[in-house]
N, CA and C atoms of all chains as a GROMACS GRO file, in nm:
protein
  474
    1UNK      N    1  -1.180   0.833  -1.351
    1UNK     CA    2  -1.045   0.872  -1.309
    1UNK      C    3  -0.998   0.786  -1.194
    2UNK      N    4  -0.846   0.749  -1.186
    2UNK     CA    5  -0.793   0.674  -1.077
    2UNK      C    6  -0.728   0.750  -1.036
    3UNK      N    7  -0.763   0.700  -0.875
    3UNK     CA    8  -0.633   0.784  -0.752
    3UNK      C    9  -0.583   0.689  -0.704
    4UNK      N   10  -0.533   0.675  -0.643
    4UNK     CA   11  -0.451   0.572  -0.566
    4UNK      C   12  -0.446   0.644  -0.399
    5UNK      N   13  -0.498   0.614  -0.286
    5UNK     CA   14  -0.448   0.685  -0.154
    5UNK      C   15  -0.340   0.563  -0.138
    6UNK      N   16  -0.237   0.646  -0.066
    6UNK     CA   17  -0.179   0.568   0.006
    6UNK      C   18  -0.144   0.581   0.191
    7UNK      N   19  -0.205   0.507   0.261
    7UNK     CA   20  -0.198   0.547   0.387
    7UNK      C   21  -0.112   0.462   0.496
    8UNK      N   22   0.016   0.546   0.570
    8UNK     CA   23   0.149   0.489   0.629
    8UNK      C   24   0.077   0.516   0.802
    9UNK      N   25   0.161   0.446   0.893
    9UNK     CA   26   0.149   0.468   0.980
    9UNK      C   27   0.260   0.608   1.009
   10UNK      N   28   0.188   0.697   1.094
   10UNK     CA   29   0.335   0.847   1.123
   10UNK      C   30   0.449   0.760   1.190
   11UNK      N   31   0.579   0.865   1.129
   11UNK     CA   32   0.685   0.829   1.176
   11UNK      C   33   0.703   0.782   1.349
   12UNK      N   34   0.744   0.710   1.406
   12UNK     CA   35   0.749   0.714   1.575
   12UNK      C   36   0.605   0.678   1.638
   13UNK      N   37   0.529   0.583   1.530
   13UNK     CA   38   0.442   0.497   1.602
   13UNK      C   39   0.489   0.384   1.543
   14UNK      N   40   0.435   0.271   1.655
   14UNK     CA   41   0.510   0.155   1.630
   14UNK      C   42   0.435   0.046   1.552
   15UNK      N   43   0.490  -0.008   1.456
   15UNK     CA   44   0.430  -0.107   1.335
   15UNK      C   45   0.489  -0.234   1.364
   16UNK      N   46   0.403  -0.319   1.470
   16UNK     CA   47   0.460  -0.479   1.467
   16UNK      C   48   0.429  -0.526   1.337
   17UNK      N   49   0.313  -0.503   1.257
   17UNK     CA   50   0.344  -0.585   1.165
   17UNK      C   51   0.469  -0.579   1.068
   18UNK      N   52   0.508  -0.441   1.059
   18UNK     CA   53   0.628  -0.464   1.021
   18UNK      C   54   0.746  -0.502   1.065
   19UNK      N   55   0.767  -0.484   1.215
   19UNK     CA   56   0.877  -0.604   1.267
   19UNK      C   57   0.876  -0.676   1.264
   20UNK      N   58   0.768  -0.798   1.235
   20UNK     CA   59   0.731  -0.909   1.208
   20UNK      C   60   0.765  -0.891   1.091
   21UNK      N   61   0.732  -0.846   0.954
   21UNK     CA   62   0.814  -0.887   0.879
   21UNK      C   63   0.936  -0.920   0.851
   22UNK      N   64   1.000  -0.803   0.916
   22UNK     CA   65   1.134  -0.779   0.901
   22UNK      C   66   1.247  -0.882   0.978
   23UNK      N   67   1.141  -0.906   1.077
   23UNK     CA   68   1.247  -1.078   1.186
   23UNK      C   69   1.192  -1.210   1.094
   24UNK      N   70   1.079  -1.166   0.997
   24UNK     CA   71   1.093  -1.297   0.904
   24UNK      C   72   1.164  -1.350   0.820
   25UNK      N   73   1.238  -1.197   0.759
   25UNK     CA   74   1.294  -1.174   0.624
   25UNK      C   75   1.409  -1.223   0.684
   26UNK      N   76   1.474  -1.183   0.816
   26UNK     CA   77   1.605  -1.180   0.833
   26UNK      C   78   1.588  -1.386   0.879
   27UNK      N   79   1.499  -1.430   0.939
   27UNK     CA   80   1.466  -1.556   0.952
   27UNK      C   81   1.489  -1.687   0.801
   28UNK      N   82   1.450  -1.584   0.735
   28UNK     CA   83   1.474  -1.672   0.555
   28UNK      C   84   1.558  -1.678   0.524
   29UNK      N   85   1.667  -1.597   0.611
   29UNK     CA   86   1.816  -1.564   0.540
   29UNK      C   87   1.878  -1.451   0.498
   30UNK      N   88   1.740  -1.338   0.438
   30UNK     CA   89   1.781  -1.243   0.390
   30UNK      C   90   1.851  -1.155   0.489
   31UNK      N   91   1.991  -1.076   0.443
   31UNK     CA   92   2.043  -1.046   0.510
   31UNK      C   93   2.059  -0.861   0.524
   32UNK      N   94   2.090  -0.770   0.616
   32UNK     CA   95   2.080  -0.648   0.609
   32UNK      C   96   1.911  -0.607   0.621
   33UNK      N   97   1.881  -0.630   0.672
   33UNK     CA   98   1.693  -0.526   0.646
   33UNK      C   99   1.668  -0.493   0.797
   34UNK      N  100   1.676  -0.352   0.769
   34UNK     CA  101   1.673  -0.288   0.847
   34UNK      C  102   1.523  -0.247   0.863
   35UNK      N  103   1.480  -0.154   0.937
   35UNK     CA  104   1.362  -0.121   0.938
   35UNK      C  105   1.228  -0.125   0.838
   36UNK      N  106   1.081  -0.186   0.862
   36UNK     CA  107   1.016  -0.238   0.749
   36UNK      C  108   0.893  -0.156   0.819
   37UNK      N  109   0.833  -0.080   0.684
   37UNK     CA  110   0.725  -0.036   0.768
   37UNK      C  111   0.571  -0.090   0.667
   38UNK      N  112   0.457  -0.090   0.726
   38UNK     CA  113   0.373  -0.172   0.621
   38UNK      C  114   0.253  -0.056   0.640
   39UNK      N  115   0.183  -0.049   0.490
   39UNK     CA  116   0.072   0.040   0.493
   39UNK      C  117   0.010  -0.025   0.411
   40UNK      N  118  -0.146   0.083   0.337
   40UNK     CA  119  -0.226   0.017   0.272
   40UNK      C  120  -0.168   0.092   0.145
   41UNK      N  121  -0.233   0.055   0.043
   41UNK     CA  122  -0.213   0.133  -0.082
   41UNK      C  123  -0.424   0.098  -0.148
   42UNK      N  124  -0.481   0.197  -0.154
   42UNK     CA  125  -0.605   0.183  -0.153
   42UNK      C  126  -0.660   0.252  -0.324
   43UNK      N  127  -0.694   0.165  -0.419
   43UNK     CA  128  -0.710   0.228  -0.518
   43UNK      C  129  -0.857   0.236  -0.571
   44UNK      N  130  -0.888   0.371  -0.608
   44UNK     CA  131  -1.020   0.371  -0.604
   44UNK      C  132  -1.096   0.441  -0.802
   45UNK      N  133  -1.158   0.355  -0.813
   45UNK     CA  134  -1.243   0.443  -0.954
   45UNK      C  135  -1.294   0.532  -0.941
   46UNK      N  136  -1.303   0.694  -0.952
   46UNK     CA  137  -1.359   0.820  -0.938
   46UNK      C  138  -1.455   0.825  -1.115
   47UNK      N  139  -1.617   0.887  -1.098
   47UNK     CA  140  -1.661   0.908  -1.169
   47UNK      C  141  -1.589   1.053  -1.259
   48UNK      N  142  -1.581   1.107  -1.098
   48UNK     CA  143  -1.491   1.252  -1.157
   48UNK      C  144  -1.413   1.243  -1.242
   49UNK      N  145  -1.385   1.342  -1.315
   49UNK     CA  146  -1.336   1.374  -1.420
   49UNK      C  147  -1.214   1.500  -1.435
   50UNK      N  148  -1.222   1.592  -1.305
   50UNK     CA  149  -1.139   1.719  -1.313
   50UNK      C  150  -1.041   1.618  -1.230
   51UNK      N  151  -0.937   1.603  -1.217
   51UNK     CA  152  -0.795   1.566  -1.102
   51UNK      C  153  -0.809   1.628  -1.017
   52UNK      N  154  -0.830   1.797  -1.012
   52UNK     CA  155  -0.799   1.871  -0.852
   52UNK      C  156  -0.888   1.805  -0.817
   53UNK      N  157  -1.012   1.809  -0.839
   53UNK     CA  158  -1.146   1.798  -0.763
   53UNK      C  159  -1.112   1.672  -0.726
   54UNK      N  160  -1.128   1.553  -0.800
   54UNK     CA  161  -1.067   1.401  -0.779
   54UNK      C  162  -0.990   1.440  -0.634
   55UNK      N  163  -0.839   1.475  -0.651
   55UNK     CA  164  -0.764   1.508  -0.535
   55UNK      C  165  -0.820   1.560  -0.420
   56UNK      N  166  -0.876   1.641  -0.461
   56UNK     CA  167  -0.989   1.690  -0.318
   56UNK      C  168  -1.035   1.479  -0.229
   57UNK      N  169  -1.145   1.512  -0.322
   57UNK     CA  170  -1.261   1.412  -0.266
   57UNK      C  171  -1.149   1.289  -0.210
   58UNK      N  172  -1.052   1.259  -0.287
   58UNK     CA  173  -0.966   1.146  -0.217
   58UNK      C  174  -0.875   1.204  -0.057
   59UNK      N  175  -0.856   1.316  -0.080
   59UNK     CA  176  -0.848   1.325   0.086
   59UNK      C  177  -0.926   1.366   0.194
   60UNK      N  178  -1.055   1.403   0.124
   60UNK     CA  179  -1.137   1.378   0.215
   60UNK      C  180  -1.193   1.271   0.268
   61UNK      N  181  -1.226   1.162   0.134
   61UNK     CA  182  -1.228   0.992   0.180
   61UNK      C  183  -1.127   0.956   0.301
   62UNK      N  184  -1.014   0.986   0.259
   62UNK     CA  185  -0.890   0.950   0.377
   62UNK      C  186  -0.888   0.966   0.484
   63UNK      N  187  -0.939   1.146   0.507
   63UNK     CA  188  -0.943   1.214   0.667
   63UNK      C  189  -1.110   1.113   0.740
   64UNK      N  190  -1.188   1.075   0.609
   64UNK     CA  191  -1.369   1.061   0.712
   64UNK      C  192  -1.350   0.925   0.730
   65UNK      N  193  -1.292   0.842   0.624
   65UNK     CA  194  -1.270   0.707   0.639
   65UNK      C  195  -1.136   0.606   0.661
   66UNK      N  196  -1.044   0.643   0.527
   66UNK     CA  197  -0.935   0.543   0.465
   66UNK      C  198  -0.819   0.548   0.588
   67UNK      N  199  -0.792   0.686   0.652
   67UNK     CA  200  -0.712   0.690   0.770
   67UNK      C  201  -0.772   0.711   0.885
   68UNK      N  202  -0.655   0.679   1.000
   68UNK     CA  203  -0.676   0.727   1.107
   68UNK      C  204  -0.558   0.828   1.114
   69UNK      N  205  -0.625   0.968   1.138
   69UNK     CA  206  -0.538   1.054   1.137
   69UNK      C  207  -0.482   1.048   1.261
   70UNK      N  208  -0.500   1.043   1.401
   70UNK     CA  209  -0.417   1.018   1.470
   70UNK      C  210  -0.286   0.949   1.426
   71UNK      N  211  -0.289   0.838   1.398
   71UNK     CA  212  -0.173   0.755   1.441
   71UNK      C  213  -0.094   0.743   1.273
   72UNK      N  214  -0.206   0.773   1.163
   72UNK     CA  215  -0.176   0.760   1.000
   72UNK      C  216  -0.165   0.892   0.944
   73UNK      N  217  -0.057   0.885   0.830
   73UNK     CA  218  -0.123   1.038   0.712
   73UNK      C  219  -0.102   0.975   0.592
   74UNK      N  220  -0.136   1.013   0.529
   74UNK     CA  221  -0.215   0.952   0.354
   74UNK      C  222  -0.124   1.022   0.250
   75UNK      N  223  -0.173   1.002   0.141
   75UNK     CA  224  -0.050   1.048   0.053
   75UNK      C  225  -0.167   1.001  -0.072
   76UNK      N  226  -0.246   1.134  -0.198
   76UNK     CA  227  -0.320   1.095  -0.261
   76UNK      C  228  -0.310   1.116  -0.396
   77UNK      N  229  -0.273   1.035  -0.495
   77UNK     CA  230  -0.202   1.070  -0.592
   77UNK      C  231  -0.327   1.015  -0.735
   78UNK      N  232  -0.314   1.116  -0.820
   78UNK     CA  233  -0.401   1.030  -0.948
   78UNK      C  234  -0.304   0.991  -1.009
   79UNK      N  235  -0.362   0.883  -1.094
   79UNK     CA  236  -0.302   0.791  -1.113
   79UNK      C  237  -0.363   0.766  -1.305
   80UNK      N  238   2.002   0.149   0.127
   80UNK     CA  239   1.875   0.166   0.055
   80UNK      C  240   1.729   0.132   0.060
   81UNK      N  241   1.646   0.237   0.040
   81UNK     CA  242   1.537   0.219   0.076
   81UNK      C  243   1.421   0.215  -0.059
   82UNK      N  244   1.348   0.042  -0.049
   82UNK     CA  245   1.300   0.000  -0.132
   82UNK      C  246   1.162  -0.048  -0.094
   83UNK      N  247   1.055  -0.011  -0.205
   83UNK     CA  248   0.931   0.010  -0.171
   83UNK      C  249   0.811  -0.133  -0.248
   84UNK      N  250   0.758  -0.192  -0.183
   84UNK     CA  251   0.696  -0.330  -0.266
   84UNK      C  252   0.564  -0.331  -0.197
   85UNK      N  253   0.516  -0.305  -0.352
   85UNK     CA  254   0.371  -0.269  -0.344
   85UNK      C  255   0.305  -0.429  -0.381
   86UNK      N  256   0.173  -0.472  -0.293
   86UNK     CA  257   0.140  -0.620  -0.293
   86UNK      C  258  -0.020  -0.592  -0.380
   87UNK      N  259  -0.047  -0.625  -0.440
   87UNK     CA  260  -0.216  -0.590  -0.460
   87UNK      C  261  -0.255  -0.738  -0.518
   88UNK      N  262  -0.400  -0.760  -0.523
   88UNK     CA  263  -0.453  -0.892  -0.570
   88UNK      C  264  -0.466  -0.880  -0.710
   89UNK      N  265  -0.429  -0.986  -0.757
   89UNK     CA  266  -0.463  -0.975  -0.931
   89UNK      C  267  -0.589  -0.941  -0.963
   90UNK      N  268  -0.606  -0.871  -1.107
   90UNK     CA  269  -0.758  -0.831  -1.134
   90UNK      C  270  -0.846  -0.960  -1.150
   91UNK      N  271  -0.936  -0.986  -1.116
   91UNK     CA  272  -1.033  -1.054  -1.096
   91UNK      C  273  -1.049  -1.161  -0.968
   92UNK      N  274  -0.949  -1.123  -0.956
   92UNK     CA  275  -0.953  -1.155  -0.777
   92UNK      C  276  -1.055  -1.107  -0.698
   93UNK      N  277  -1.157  -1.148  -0.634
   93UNK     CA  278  -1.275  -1.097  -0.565
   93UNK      C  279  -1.186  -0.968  -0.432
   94UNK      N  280  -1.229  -0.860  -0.383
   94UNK     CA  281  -1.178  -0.828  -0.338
   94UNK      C  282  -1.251  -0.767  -0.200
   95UNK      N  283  -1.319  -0.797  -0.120
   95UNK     CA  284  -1.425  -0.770  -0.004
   95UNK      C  285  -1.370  -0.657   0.072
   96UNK      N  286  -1.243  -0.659   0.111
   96UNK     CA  287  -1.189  -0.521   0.182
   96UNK      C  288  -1.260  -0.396   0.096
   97UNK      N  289  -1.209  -0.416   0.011
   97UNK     CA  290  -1.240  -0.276  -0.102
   97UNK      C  291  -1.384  -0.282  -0.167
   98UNK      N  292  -1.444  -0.390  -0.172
   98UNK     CA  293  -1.608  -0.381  -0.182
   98UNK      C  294  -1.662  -0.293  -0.068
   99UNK      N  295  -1.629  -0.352   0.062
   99UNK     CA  296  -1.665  -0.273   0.186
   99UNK      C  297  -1.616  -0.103   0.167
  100UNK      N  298  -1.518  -0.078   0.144
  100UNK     CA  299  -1.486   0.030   0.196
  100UNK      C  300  -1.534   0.119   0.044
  101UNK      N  301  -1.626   0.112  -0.085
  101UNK     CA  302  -1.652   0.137  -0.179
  101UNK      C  303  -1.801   0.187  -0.106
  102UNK      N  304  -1.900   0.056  -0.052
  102UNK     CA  305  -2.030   0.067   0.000
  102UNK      C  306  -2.025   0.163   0.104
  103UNK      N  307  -1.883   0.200   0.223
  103UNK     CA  308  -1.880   0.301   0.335
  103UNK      C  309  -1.905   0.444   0.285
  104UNK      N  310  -1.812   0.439   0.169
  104UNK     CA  311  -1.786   0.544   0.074
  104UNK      C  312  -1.966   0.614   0.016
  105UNK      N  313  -1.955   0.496  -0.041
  105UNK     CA  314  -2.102   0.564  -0.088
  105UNK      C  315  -2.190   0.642   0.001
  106UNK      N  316  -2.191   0.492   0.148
  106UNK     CA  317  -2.273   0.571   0.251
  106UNK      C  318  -2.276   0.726   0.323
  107UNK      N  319  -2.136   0.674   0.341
  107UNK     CA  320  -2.104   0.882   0.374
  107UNK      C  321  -2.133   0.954   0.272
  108UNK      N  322  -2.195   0.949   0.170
  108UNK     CA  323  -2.210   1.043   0.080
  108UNK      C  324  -2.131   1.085  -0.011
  109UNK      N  325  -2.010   1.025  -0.064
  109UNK     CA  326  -1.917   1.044  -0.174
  109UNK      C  327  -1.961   0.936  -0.294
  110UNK      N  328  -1.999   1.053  -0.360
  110UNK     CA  329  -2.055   1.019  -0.540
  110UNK      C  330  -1.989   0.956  -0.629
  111UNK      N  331  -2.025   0.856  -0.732
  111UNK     CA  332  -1.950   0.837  -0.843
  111UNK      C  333  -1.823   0.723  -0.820
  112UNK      N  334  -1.871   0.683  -0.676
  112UNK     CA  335  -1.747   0.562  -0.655
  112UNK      C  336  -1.763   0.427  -0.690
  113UNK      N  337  -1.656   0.437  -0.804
  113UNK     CA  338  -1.680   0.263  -0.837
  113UNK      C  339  -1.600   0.159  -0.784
  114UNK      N  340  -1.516   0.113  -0.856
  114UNK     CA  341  -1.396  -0.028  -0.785
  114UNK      C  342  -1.339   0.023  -0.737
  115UNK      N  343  -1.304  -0.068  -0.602
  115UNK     CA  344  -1.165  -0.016  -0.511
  115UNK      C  345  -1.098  -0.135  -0.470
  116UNK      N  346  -0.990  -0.107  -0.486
  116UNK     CA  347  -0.901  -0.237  -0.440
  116UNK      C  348  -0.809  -0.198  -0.349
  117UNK      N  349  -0.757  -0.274  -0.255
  117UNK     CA  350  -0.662  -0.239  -0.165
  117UNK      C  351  -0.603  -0.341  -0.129
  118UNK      N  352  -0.441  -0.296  -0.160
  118UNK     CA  353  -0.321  -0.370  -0.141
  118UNK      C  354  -0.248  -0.351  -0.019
  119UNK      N  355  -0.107  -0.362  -0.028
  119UNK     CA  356  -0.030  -0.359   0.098
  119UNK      C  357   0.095  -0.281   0.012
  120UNK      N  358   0.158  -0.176   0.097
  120UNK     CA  359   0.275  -0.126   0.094
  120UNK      C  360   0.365  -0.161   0.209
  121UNK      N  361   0.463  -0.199   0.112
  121UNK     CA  362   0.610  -0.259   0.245
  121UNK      C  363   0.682  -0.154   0.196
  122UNK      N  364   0.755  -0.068   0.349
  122UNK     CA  365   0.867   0.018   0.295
  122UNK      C  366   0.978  -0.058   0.379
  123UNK      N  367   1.075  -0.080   0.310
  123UNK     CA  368   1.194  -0.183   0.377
  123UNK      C  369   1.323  -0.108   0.336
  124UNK      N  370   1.426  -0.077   0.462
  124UNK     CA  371   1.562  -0.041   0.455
  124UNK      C  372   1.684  -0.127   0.473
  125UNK      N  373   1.722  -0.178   0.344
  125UNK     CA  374   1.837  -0.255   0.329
  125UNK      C  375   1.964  -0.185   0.333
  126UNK      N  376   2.073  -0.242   0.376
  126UNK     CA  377   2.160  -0.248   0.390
  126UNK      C  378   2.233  -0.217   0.245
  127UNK      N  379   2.177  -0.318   0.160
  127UNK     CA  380   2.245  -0.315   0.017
  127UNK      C  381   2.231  -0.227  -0.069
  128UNK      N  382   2.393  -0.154  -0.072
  128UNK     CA  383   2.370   0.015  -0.202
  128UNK      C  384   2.323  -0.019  -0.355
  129UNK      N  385   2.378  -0.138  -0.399
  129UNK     CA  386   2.344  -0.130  -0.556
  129UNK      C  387   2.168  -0.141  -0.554
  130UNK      N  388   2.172  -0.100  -0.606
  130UNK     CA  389   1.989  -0.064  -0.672
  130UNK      C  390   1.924  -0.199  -0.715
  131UNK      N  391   2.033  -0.200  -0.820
  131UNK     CA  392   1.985  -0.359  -0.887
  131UNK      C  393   1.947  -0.472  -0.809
  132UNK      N  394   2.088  -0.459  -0.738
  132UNK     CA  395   2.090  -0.580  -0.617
  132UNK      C  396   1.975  -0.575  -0.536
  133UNK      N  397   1.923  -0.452  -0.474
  133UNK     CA  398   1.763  -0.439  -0.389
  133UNK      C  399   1.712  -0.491  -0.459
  134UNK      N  400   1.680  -0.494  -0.525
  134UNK     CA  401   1.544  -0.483  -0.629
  134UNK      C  402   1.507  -0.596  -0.647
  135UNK      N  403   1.648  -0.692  -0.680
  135UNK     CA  404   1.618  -0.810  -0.675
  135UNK      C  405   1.572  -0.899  -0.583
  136UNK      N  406   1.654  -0.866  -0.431
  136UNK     CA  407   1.628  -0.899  -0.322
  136UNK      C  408   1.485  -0.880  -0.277
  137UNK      N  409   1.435  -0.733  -0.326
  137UNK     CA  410   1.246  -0.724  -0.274
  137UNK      C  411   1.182  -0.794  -0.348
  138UNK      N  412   1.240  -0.907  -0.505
  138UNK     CA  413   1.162  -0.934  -0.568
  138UNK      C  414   1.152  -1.108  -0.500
  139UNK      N  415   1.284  -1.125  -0.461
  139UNK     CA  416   1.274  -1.268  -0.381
  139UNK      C  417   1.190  -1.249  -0.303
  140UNK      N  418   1.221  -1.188  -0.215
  140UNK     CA  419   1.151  -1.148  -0.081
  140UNK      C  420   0.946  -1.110  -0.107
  141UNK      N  421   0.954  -1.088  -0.195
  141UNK     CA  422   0.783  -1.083  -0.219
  141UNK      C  423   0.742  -1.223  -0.249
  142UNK      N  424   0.849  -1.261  -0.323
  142UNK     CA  425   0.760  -1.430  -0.341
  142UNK      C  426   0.804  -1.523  -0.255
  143UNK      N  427   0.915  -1.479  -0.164
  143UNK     CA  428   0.898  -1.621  -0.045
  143UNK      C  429   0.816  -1.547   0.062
  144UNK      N  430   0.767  -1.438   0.101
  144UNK     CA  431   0.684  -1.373   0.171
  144UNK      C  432   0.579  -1.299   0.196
  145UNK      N  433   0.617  -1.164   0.126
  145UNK     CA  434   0.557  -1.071   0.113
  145UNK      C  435   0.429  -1.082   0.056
  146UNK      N  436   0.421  -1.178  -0.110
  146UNK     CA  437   0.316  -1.212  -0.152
  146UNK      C  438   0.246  -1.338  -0.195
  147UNK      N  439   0.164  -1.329  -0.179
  147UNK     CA  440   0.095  -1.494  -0.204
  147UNK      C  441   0.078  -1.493  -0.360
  148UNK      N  442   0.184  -1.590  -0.428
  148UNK     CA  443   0.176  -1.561  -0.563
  148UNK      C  444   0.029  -1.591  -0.638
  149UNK      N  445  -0.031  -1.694  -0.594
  149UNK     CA  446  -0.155  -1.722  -0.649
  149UNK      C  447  -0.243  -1.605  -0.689
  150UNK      N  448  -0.267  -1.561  -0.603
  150UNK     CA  449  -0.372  -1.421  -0.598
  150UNK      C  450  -0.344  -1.263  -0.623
  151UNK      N  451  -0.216  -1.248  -0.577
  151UNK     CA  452  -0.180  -1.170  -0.572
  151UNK      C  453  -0.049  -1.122  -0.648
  152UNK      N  454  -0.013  -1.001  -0.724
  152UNK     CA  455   0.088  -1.010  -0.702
  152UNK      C  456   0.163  -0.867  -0.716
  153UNK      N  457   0.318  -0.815  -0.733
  153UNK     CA  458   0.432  -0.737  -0.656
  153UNK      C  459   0.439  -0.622  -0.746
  154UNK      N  460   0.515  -0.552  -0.698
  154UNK     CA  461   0.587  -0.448  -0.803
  154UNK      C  462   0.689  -0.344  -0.675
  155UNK      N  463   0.824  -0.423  -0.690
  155UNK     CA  464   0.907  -0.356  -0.626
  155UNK      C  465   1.027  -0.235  -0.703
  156UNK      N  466   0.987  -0.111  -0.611
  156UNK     CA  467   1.037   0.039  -0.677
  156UNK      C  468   1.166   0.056  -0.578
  157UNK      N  469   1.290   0.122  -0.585
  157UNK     CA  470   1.398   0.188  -0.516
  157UNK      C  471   1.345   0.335  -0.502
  158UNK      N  472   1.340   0.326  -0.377
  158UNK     CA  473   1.238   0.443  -0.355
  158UNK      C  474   1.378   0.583  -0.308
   0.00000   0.00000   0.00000
């Protein structure tokens, strides 16, 4: 089974790498881009077989490893 | 509008981030984990309402930036 986590930085912490993108984009020309925020998208092969359970174990991966819950929250979807 | 461009490495692309974080996985004790790959999520707020028109724009914008076409490559959503 596939999940996919996906883990953002929380709203009102600050993401240079994404201002850096975003003063690049506007640097190339592209015009209007407003705020850019950058995360991981982490996809993983589960032997599991039930989805809830899958769903479980992928946010627990997230909370022990894939995030930092301080400053990140995750988002864990099968896929 | 707010448009979402997901970056990941093509399949057979060696992928060491996600080898590592497969072997962490194991170590903490989560069973049954096989391939993991991990990409990049850009969430970017344009200016531009037509849909189409984003879409196109995140698709430029991944290949003069966002992604390294060789290895990698896009899939931009109107989120």
């Amino acid at each position: 089974m596939k999940l996919v986590v996906t883990v953002m930085l929380k709203a009102g912490v600050l993401d240079p790498q994404g201002k850096a993108i975003g003063q690049a984009l506007t640097g190339l020309g592209f015009e209007g881009v407003g705020e850019v925020r950058v995360g991981k998208r982490i996809e993983l092969e589960l032997a599991e077989t039930d989805p809830v359970a899958a769903e479980a174990a992928g946010a627990e991966m997230a909370r022990k490893l894939l995030a930092n819950m301080v400053i990140e929250s995750f988002k864990v979807e099968v896929a």
